[in-house]
C-alpha positions in Angstrom: -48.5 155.3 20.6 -49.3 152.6 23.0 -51.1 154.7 25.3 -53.3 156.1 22.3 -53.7 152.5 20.6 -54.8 151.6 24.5 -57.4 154.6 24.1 -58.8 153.5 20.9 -59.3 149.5 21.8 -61.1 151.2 24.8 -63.4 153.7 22.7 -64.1 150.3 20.7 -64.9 148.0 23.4 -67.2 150.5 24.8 -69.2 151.3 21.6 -69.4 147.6 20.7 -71.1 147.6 24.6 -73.9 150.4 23.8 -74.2 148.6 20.2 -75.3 145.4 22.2 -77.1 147.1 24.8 -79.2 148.9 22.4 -79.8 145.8 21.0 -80.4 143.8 24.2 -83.2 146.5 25.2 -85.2 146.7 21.7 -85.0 142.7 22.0 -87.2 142.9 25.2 -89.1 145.4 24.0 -90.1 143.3 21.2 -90.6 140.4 23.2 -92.9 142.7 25.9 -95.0 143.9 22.8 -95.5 141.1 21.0 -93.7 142.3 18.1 -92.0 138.5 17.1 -92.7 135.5 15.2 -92.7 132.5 18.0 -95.2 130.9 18.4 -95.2 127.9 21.5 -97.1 124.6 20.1 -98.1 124.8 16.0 -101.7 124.3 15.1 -103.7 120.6 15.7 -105.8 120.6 13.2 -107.2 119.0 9.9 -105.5 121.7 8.0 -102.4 121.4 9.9 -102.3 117.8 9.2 -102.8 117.6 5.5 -100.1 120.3 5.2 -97.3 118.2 7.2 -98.5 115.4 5.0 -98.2 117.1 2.2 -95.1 118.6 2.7 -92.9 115.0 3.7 -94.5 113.6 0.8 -93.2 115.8 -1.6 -89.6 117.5 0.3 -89.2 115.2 3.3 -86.3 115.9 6.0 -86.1 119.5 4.9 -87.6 123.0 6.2 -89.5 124.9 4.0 -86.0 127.8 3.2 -85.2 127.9 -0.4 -81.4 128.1 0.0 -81.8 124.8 2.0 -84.0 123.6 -0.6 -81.9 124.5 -3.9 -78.7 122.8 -2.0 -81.0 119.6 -0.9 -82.2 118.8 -4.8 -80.6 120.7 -7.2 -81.9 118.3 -10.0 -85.0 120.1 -9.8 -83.9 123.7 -8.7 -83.0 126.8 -10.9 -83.1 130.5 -10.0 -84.5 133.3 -12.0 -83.0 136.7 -11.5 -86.1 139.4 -11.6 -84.0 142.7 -12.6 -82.2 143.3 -15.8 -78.4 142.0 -15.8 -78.8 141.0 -12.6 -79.4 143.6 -10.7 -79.8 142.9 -6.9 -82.5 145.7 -5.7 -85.1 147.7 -7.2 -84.1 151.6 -7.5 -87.5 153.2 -8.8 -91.4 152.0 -9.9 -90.3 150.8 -13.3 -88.1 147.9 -11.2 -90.8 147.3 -9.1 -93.1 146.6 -12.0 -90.4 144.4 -13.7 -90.0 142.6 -10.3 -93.8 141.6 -10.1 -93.9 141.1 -13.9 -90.8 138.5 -14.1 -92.3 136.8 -11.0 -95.7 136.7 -12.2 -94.7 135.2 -15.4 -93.0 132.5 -14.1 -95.9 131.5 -11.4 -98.7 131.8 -14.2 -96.3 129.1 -15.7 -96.3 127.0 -13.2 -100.3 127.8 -12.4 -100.8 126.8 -16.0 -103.3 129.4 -16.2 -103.3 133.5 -15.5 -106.7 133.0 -14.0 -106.8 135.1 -10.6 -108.5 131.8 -9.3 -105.5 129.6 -10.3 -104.1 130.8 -7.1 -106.9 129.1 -4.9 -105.6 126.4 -2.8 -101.8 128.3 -3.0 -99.7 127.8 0.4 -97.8 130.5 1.5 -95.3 129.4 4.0 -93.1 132.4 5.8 -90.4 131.7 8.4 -90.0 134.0 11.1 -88.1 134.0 14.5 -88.0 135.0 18.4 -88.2 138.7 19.7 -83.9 137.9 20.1 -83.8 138.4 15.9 -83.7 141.8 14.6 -86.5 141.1 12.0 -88.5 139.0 14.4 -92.0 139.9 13.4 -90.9 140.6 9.7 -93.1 137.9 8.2 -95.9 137.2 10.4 -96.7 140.6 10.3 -97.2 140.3 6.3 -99.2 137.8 6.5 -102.5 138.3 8.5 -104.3 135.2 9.1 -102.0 133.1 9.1 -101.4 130.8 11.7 -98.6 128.1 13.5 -98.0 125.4 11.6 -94.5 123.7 12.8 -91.1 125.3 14.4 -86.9 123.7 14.1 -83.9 124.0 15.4 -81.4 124.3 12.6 -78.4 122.2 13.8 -75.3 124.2 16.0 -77.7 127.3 16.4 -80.0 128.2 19.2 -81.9 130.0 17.8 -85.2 128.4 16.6 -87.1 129.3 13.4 -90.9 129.3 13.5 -93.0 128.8 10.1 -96.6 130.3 9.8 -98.4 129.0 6.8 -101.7 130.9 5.1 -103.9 129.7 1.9 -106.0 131.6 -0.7 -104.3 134.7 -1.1 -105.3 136.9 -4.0 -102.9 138.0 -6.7 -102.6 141.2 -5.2 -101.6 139.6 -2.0 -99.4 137.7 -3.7 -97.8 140.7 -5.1 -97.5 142.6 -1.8 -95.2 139.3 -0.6 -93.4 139.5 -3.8 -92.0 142.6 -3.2 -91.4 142.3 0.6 -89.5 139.6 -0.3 -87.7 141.6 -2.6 -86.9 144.2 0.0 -85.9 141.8 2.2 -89.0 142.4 4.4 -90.5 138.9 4.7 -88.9 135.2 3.9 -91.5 132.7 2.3 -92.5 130.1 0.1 -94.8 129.7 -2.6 -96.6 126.1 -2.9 -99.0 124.5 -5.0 -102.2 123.4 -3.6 -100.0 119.2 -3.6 -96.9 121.1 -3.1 -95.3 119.7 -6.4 -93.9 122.9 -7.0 -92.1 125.4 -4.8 -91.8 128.8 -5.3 -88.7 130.9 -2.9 -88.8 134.8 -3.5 -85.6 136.7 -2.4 -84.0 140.0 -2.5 -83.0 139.6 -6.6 -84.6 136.4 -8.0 -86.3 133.6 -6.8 -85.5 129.5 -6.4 -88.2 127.5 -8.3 -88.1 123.6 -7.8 -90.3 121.1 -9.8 -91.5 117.5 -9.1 -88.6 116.5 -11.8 -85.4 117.5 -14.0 -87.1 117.0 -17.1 -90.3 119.6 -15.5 -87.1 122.1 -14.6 -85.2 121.9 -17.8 -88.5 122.5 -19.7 -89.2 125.7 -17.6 -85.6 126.8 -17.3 -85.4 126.8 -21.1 -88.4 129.1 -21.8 -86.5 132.3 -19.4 -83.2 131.8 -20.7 -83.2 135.4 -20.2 -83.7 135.6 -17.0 -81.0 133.0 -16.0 -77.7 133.6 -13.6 -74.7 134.0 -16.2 -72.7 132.2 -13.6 -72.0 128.6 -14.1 -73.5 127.6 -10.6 -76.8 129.4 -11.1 -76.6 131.7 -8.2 
């Protein structure tokens, strides 16, 4: 028994080895190719400017990442869930089209309008990371045109997270990110054209934060349907 438990911590160790050196080798051949979200210095420019200004006006000392966001102010957060009871991933069309339906509802909401031009002057914001991150590239690669805006080191990690930020997307755009986010493709962040609201897309919802609790309770109460059963909200 002890030689064959000797065998099998062996077999282990060396499989966890090939696991990482697989993983070591696609790392630089992202990093070779391009293939990753860094970026070295974020944009100078007017645009660059207004939308740092912008953003510590309305959500200073915090990145735009809507699960750092919900914990941050959760006087002004809720989540809607954009599947039936819940349900974490899409499984045919028909989710799909509930997916973009749900999430559209709530955006015209907070658009005030289902105008296709409500959405000019909307900020996308997507977070990527290095060519060491598996899904390095993930985001910037769904969003063409944008470009650098800032970059942080979360604290106790090393490794840094870049966010690339793009305006004036059309719906169908909008749609496409919707359902990357959804398939846990991309990671971003819906703003208004002031940034008084925010809108986080993930992989079975998204995180919606308002200028006020009065603004969120008003909006949480018209999707009741669409609310976590649990008591938290998640």
């Amino acid at each position: 028994m002890p030689v064959r438990s000797a065998l099998c911590s062996l077999r282990a160790g060396l499989e966890l080895r090939a696991v990482e050196a697989r993983g070591a080798a696609r790392s630089r051949w992202r990093r070779l190719q391009g293939r990753h979200g860094a970026f070295a210095h974020g944009e100078v420019s007017a645009r660059a400017t207004r939308l740092t200004e912008l953003w510590e006006r309305r959500w200073p000392g915090v990145e735009p990442l809507g699960h750092v966001l919900r914990v941050e102010h959760p006087d002004r957060w809720v989540r809607f869930h954009s599947l039936p009871e819940s349900k974490r991933c899409a499984e045919n069309a028909t989710d799909d089209e509930e997916i973009v339906r749900r999430h559209r509802t709530v955006l015209h909401e907070l658009l005030g309008s289902a105008d296709s031009r409500a959405f000019h002057g909307v900020y996308v914001v997507g977070v990527d990371w290095d060519w060491r991150d598996l899904a390095a590239g993930w985001t910037k690669r769904r969003l063409p045109g944008a470009w650098p805006w800032r970059s942080s080191t979360p604290d106790g990690d090393d490794a840094p997270q870049y966010f690339w930020a793009v305006s004036d997307r059309s719906p169908q755009e909008i749609d496409a990110l919707l359902l990357g986010a959804a398939d846990d493709q991309c990671h971003i962040v819906i703003g208004a054209h002031d940034l008084s609201w925010l809108y986080c897309p993930y992989n079975g919802g998204a995180d919606v934060l308002l200028r006020t609790e009065s603004e969120r309770d008003t909006l949480r109460e018209r999707r009741t349907d669409w609310l976590s059963p649990h008591q938290g909200g998640l």
